[in-house]
Backbone bond lengths (Angstrom), bond angles and torsions (degrees), N, CA, C in turn:
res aa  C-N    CA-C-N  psi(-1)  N-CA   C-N-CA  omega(-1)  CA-C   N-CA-C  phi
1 X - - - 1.454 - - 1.525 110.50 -
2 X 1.527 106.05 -36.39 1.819 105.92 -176.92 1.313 90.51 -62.02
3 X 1.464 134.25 -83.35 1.700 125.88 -170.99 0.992 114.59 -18.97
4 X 1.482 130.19 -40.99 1.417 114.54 -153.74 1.581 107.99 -97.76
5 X 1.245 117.82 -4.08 1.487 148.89 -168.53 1.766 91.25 -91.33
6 X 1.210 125.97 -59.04 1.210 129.49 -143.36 1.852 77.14 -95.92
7 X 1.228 138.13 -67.04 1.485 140.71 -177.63 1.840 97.67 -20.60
8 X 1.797 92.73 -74.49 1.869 108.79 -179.18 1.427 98.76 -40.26
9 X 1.465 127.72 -64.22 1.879 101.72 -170.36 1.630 117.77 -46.06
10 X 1.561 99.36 -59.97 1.594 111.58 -176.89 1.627 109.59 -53.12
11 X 1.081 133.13 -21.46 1.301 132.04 171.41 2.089 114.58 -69.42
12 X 1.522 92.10 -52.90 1.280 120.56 178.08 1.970 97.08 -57.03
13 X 1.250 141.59 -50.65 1.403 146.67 -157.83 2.130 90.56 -88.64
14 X 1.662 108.05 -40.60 1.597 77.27 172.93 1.230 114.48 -75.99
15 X 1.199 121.19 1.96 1.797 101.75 -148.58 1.871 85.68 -93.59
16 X 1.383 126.46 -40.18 1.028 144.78 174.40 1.806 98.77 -41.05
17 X 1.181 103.15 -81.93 1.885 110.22 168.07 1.593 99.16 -32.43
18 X 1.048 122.27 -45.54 1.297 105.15 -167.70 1.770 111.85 -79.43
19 X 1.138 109.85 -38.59 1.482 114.97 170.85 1.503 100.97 -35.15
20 X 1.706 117.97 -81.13 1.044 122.96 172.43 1.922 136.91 -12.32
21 X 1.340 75.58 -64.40 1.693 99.54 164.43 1.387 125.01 -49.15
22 X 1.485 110.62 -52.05 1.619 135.54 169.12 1.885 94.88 -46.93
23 X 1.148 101.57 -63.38 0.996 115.69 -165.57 1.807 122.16 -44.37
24 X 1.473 85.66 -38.08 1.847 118.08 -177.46 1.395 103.63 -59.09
25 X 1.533 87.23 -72.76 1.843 108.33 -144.49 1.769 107.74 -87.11
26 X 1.877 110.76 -36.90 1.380 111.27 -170.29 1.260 106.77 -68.05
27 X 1.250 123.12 -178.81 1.483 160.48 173.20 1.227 107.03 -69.30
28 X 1.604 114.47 126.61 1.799 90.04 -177.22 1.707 103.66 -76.01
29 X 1.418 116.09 -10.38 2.305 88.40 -173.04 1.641 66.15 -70.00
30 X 1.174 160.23 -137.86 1.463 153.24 -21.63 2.061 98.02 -116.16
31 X 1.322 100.54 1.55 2.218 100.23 -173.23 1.233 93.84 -101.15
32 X 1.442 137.29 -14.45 1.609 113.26 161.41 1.637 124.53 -43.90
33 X 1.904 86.62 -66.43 1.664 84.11 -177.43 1.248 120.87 -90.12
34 X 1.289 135.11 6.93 1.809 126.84 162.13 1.204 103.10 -98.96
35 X 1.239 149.32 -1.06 2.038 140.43 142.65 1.838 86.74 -68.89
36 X 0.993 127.95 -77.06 1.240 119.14 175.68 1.681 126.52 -2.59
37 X 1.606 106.49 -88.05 1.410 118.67 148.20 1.743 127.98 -44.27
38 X 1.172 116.96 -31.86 1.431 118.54 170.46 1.959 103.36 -62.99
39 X 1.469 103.48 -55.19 1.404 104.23 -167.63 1.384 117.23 -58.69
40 X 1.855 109.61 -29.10 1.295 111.87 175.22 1.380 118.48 -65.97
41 X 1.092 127.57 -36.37 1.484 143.83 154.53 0.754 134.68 -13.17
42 X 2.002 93.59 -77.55 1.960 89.46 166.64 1.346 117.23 -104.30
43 X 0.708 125.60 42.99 2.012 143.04 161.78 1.941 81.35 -105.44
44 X 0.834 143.14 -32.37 1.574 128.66 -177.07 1.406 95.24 -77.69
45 X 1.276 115.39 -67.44 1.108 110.51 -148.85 1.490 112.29 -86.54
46 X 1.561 107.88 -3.51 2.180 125.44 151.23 1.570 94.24 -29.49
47 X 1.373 95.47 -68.94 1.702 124.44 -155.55 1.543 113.87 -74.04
48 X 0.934 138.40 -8.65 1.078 133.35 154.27 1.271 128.73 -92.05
49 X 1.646 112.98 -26.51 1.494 127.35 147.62 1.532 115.73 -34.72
50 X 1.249 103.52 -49.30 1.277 120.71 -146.98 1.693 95.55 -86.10
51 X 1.351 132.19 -28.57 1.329 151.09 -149.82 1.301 87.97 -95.13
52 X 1.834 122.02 -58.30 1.148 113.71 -146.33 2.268 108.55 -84.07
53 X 1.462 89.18 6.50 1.349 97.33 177.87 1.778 105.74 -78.55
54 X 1.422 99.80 -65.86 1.232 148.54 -163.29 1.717 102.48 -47.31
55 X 1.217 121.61 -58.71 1.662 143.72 172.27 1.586 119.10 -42.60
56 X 1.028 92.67 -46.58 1.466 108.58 175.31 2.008 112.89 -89.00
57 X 0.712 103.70 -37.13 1.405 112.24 157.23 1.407 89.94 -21.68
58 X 2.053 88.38 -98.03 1.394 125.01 -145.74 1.531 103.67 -59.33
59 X 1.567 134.41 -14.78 1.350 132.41 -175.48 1.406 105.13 -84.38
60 X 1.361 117.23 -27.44 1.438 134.21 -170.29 1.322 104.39 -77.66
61 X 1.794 137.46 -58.41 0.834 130.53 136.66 1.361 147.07 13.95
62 X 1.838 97.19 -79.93 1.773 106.27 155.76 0.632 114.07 -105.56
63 X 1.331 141.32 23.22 1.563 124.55 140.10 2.021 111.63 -65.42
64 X 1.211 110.01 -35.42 1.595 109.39 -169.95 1.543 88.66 -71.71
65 X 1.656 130.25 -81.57 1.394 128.78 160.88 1.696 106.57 10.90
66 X 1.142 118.35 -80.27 1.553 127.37 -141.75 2.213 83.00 -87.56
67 X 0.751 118.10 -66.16 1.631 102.85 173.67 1.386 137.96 -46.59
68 X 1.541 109.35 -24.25 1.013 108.35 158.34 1.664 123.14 -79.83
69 X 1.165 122.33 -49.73 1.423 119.27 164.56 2.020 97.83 -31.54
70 X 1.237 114.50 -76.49 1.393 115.52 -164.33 1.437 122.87 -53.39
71 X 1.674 104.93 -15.83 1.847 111.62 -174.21 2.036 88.98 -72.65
72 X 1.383 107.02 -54.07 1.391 102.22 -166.23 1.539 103.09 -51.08
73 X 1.100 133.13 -65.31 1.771 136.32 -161.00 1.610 94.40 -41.10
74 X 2.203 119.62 -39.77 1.132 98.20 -171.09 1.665 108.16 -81.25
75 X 1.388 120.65 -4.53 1.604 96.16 -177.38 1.512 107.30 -83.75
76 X 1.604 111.30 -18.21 1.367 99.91 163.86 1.326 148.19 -60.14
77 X 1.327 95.32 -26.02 1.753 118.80 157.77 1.555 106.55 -53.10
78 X 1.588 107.26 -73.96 1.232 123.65 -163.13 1.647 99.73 -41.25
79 X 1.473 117.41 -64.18 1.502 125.89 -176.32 1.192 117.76 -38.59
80 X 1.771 112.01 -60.18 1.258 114.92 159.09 1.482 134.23 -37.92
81 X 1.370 96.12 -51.73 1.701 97.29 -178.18 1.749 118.03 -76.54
82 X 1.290 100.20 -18.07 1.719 99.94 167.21 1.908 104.66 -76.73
83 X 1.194 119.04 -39.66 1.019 101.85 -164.19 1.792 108.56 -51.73
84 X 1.592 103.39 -55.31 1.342 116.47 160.02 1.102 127.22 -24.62
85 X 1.438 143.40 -57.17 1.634 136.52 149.73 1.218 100.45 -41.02
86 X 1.439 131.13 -76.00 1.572 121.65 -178.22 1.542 118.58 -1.01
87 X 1.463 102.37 -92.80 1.535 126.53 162.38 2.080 129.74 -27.91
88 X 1.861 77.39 -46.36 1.807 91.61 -158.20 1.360 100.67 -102.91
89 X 0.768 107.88 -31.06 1.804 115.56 -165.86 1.683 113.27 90.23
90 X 0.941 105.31 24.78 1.406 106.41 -164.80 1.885 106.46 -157.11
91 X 1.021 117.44 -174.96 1.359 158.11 148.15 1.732 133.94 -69.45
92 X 1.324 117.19 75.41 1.466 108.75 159.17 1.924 115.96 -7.17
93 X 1.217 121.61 134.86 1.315 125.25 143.70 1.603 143.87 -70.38
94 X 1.724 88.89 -45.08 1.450 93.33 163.42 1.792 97.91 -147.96
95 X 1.404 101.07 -151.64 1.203 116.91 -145.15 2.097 90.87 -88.43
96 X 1.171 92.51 -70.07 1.307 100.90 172.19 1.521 126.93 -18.26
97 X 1.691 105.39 -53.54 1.434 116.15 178.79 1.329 111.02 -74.77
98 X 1.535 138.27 -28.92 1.305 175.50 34.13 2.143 87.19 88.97
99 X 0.991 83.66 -82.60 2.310 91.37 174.23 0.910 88.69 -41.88
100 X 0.990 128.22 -69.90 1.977 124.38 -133.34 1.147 98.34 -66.48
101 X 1.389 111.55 -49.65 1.737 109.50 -157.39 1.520 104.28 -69.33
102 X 1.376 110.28 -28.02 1.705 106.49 -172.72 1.713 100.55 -67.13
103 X 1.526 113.25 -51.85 1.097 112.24 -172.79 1.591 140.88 -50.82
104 X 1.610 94.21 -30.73 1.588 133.33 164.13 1.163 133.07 -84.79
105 X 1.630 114.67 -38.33 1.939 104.82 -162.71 2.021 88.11 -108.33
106 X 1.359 84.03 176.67 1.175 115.70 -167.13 1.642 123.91 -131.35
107 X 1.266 133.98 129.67 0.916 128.12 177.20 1.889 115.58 -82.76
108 X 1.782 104.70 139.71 1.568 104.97 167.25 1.393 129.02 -78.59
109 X 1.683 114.05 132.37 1.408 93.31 -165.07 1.220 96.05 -106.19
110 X 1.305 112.47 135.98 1.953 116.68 176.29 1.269 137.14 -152.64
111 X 1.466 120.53 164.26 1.628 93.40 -139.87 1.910 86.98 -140.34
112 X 1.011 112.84 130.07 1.672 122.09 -172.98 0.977 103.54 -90.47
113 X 1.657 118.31 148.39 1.754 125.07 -172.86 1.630 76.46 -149.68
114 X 1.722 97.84 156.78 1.164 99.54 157.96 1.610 112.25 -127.20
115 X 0.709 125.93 148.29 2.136 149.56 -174.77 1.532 98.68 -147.21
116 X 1.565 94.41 171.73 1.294 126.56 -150.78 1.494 98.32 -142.10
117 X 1.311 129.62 150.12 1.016 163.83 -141.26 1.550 127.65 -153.13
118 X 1.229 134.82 131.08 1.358 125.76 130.65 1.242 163.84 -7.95
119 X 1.431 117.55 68.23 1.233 100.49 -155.46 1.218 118.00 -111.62
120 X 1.961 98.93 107.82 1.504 121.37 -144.48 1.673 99.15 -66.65
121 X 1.456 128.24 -41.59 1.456 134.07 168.67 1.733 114.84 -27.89
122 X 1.527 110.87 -81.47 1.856 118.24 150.77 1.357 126.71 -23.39
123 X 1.362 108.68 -70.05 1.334 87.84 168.74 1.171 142.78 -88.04
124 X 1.393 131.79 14.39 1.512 140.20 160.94 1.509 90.31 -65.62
125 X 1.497 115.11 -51.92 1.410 124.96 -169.24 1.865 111.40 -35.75
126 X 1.205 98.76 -70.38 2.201 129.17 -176.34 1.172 87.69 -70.06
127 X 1.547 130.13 -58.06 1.559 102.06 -142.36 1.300 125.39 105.55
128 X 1.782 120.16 -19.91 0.965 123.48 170.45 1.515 109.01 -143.47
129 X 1.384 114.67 163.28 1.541 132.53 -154.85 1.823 101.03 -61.40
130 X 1.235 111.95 117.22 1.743 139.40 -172.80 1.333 103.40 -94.03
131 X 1.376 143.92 107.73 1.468 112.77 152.67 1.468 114.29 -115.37
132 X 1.489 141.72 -172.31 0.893 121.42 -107.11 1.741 89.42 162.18
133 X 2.162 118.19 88.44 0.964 103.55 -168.11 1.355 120.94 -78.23
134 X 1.398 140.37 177.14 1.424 142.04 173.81 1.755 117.25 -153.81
135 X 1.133 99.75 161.61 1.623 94.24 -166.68 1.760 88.75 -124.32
136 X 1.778 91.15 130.63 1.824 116.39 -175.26 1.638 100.85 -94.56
137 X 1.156 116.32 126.61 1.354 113.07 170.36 2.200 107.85 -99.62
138 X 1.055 111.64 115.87 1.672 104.69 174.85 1.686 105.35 -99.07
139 X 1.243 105.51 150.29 1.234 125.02 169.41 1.568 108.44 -68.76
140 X 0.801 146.09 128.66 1.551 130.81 164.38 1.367 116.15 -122.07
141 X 1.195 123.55 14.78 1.800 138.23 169.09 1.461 100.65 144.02
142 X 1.309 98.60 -139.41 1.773 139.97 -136.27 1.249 116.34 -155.25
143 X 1.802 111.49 117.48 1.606 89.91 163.33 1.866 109.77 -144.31
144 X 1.296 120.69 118.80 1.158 113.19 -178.11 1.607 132.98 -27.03
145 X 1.080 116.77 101.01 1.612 127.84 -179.61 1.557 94.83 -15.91
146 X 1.611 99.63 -82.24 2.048 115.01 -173.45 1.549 100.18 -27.69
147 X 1.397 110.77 -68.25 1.445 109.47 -174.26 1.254 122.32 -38.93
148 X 1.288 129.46 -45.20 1.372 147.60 -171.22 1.623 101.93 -83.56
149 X 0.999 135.27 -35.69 1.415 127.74 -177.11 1.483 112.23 -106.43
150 X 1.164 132.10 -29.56 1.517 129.00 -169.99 1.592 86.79 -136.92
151 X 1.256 157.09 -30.83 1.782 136.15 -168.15 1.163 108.33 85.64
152 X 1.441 100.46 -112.82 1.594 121.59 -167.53 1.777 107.56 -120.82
153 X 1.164 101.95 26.84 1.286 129.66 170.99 1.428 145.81 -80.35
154 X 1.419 138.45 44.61 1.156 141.96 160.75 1.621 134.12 -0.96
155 X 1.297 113.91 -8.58 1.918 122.88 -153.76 1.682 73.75 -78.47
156 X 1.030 135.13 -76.67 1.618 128.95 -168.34 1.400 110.01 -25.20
157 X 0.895 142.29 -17.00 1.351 140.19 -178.62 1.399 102.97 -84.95
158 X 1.494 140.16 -24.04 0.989 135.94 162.06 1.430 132.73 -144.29
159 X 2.002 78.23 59.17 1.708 96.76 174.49 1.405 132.89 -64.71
160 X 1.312 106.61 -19.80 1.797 138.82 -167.22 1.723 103.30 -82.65
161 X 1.276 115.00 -12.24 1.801 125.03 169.27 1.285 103.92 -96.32
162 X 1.363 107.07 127.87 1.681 122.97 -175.70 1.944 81.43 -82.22
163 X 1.663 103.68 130.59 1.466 89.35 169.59 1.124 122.86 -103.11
164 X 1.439 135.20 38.47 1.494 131.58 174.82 1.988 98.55 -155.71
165 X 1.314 72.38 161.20 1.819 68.72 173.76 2.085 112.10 98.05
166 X 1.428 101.44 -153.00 1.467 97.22 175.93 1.531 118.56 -66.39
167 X 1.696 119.86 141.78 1.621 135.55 -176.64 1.461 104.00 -50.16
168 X 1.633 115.82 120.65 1.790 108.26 178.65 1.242 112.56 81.89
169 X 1.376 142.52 -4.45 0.987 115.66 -152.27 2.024 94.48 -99.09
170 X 1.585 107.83 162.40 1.491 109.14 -162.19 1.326 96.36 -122.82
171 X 1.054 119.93 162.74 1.713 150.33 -176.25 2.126 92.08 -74.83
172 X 0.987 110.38 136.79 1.558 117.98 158.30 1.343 93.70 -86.67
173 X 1.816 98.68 148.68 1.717 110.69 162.88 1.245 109.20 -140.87
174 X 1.034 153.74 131.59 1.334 151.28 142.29 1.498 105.41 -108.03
175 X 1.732 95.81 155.36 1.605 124.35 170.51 1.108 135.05 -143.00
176 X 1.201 128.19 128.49 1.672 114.77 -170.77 1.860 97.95 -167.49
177 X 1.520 97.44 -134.32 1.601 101.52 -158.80 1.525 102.47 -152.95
178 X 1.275 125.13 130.09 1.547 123.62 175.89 1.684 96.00 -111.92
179 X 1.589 111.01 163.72 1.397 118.12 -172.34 1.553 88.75 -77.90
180 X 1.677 124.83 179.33 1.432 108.57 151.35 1.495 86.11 -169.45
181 X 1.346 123.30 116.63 1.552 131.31 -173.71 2.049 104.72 38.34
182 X 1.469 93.27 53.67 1.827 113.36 168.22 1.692 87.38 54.55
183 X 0.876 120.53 66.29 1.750 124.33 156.94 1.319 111.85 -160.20
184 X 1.583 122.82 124.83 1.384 137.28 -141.24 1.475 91.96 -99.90
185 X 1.365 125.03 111.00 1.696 123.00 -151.88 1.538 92.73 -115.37
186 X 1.697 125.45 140.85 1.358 101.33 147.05 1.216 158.25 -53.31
187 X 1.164 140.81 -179.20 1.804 122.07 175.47 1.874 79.52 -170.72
188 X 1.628 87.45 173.74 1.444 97.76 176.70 1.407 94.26 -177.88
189 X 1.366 125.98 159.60 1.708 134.52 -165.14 1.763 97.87 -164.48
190 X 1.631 93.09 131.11 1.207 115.97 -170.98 1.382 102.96 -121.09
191 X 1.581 141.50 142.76 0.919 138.24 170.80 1.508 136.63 -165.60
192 X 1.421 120.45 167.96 1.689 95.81 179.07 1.799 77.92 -164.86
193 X 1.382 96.19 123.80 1.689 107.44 162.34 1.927 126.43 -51.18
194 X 0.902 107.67 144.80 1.253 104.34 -168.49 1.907 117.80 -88.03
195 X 1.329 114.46 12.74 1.346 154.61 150.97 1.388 127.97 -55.38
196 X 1.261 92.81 -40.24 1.687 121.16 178.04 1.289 106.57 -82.85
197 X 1.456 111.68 -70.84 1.429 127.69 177.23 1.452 111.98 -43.01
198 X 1.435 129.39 -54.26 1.832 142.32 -173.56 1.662 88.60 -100.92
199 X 1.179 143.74 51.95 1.638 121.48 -176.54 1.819 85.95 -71.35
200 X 1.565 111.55 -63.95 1.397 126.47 -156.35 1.958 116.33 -64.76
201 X 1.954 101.48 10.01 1.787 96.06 -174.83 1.010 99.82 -135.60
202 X 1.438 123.33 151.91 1.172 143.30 -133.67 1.581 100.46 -67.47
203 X 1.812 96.82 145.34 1.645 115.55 -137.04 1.878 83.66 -78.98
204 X 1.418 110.57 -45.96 1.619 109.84 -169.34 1.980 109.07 -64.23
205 X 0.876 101.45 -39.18 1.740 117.86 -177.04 1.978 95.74 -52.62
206 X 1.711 108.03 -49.04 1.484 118.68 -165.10 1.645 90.23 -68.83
207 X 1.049 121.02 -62.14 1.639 108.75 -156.50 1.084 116.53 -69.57
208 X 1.686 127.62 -17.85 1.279 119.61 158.51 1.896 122.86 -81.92
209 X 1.413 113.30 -7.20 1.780 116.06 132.60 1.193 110.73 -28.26
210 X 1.601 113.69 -82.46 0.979 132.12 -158.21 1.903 125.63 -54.67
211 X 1.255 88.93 -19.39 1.492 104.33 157.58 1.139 134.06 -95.75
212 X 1.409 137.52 0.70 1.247 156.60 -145.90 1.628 94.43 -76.47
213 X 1.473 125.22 125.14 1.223 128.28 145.54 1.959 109.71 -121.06
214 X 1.255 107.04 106.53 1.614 107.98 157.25 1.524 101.28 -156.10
215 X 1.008 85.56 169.07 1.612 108.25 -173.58 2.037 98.43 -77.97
216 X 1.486 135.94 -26.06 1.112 136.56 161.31 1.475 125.08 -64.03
217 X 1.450 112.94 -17.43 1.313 126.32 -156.99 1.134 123.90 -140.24
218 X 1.439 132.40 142.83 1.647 130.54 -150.49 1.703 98.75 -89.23
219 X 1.597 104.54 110.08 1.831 113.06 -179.89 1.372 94.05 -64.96
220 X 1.594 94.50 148.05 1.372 95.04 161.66 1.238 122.57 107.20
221 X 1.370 119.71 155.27 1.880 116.18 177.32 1.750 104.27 -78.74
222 X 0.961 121.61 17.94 1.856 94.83 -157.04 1.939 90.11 -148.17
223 X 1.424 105.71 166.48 1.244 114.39 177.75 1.754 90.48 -112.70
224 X 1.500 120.65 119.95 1.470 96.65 166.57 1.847 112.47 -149.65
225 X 0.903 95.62 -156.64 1.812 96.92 -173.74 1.597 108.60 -156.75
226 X 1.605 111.99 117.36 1.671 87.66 -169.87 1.190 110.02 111.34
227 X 1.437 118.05 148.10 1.861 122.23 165.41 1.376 102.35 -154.49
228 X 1.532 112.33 132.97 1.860 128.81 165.76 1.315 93.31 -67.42
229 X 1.685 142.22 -2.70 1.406 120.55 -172.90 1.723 120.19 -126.28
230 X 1.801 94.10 13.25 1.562 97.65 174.27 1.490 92.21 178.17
231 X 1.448 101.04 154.46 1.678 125.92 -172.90 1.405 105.69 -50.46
232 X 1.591 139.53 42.85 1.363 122.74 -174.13 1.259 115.52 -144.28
233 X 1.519 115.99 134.86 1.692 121.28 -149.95 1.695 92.42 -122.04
234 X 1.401 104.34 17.36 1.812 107.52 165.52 1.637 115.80 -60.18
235 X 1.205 106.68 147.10 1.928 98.97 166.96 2.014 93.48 -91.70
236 X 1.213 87.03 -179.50 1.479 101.42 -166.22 1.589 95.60 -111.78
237 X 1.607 134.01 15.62 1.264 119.95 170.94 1.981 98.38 -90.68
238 X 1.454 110.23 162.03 1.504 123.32 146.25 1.515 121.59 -37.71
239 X 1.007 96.95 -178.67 2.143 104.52 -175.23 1.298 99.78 -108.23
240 X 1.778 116.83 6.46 1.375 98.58 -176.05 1.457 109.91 -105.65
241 X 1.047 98.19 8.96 2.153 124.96 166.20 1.430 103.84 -117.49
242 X 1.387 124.42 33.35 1.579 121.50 145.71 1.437 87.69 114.97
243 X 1.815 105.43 -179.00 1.316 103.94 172.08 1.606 106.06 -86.89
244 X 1.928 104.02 162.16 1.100 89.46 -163.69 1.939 105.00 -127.42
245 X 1.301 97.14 17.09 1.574 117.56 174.13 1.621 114.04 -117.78
């Protein structure tokens, strides 16, 4: 963009010299219409200077806008879907099973003490009374998952709608299990291409998104939370779009 910035002035400074020049050397019938055409010129090429600053701005802009709306929908997933291991031992599959459970299960509330015991083995052993500490877990109720994660809150019901960006378009989910030192672990991956999110801003501005590697800026084509290829329920944006663990 700087080249083409620095090209547009130097283009803009001959065309000016050239006005001048026109001005010098031509014929006056023939300096109406080439100052004419000169002026159209660089008023074009003002404006495209001026565009190619300006564009990137304004994409940058809504691009932060439109990711942040979309980082929250994914911690709602994420929240949701941990609660779900909580409860399940596992990972939701999709979205559907994902409702229900919020709407239905419940978290156990419980509270650890520790006491001591007998320890009938020892003292057969000595001869005299052994004990032997241990930790009591009590139940102490119940508390609705929904309540605890959303309140008086409905948005879970249509966590599975990307809310900004292209009409309809839905969140990817997958769930399953990777080996990890021979123990079949959960995982789960949340996501939405960044295509979806920018469909409607300018197509050259998007694909260099789409290449983005920095540590300020979300790598990668996709907005997501989660990986099918290792134990981690992080999103893949920066901390300067919220926390992201």
């Amino acid at each position: 963009m700087l080249n083409f910035i620095l090209i547009a002035v130097a283009v803009i400074l001959v065309t000016i010299g050239l006005v001048k020049l026109v001005d010098k050397f031509i014929p006056n019938k023939l300096k109406p219409v080439l100052n004419i055409l000169l002026w159209v010129l660089i008023a074009f090429l003002g404006y495209q200077t001026y565009m190619s600053i300006y564009e990137p701005i304004q994409f940058n802009k809504e691009k932060n806008k439109r990711y942040k709306v979309v980082i929250e929908s994914l911690k709602d997933i994420r929240d949701s879907q941990l609660a779900h291991k909580q409860v399940t031992g596992k990972f939701a599959k999709n979205f559907d099973d994902l409702i229900k459970f919020i709407d239905t299960a419940e978290f156990t509330i419980t509270q650890r003490r520790d006491s001591s015991v007998i320890d009938e083995e020892m003292t057969k052993r000595y001869g005299v009374d052994t004990f032997k500490d241990i930790v009591l877990i009590d139940t102490l109720g119940y508390v609705s998952v929904k309540d605890s994660l959303f309140k008086k809150s409905n948005r879970y019901k249509k966590m599975m709608n990307v809310p900004v960006g292209e009409d309809g378009a839905k969140f990817k989910m997958e769930a399953g299990h990777i080996e990890q030192n021979k123990l079949l672990i959960p995982v789960f991956e949340a996501s939405v291409e960044k295509d979806v999110i920018l469909f409607d801003q300018n197509k050259d501005l998007l694909v260099q998104e789409k290449q983005v590697v920095s540590v300020d800026g979300v790598n990668g084509d996709a907005l997501k939370v989660g990986s099918m290829n290792e134990v981690n329920t992080s999103g893949n944006w920066p901390k300067t779009y919220g926390a992201n663990e």
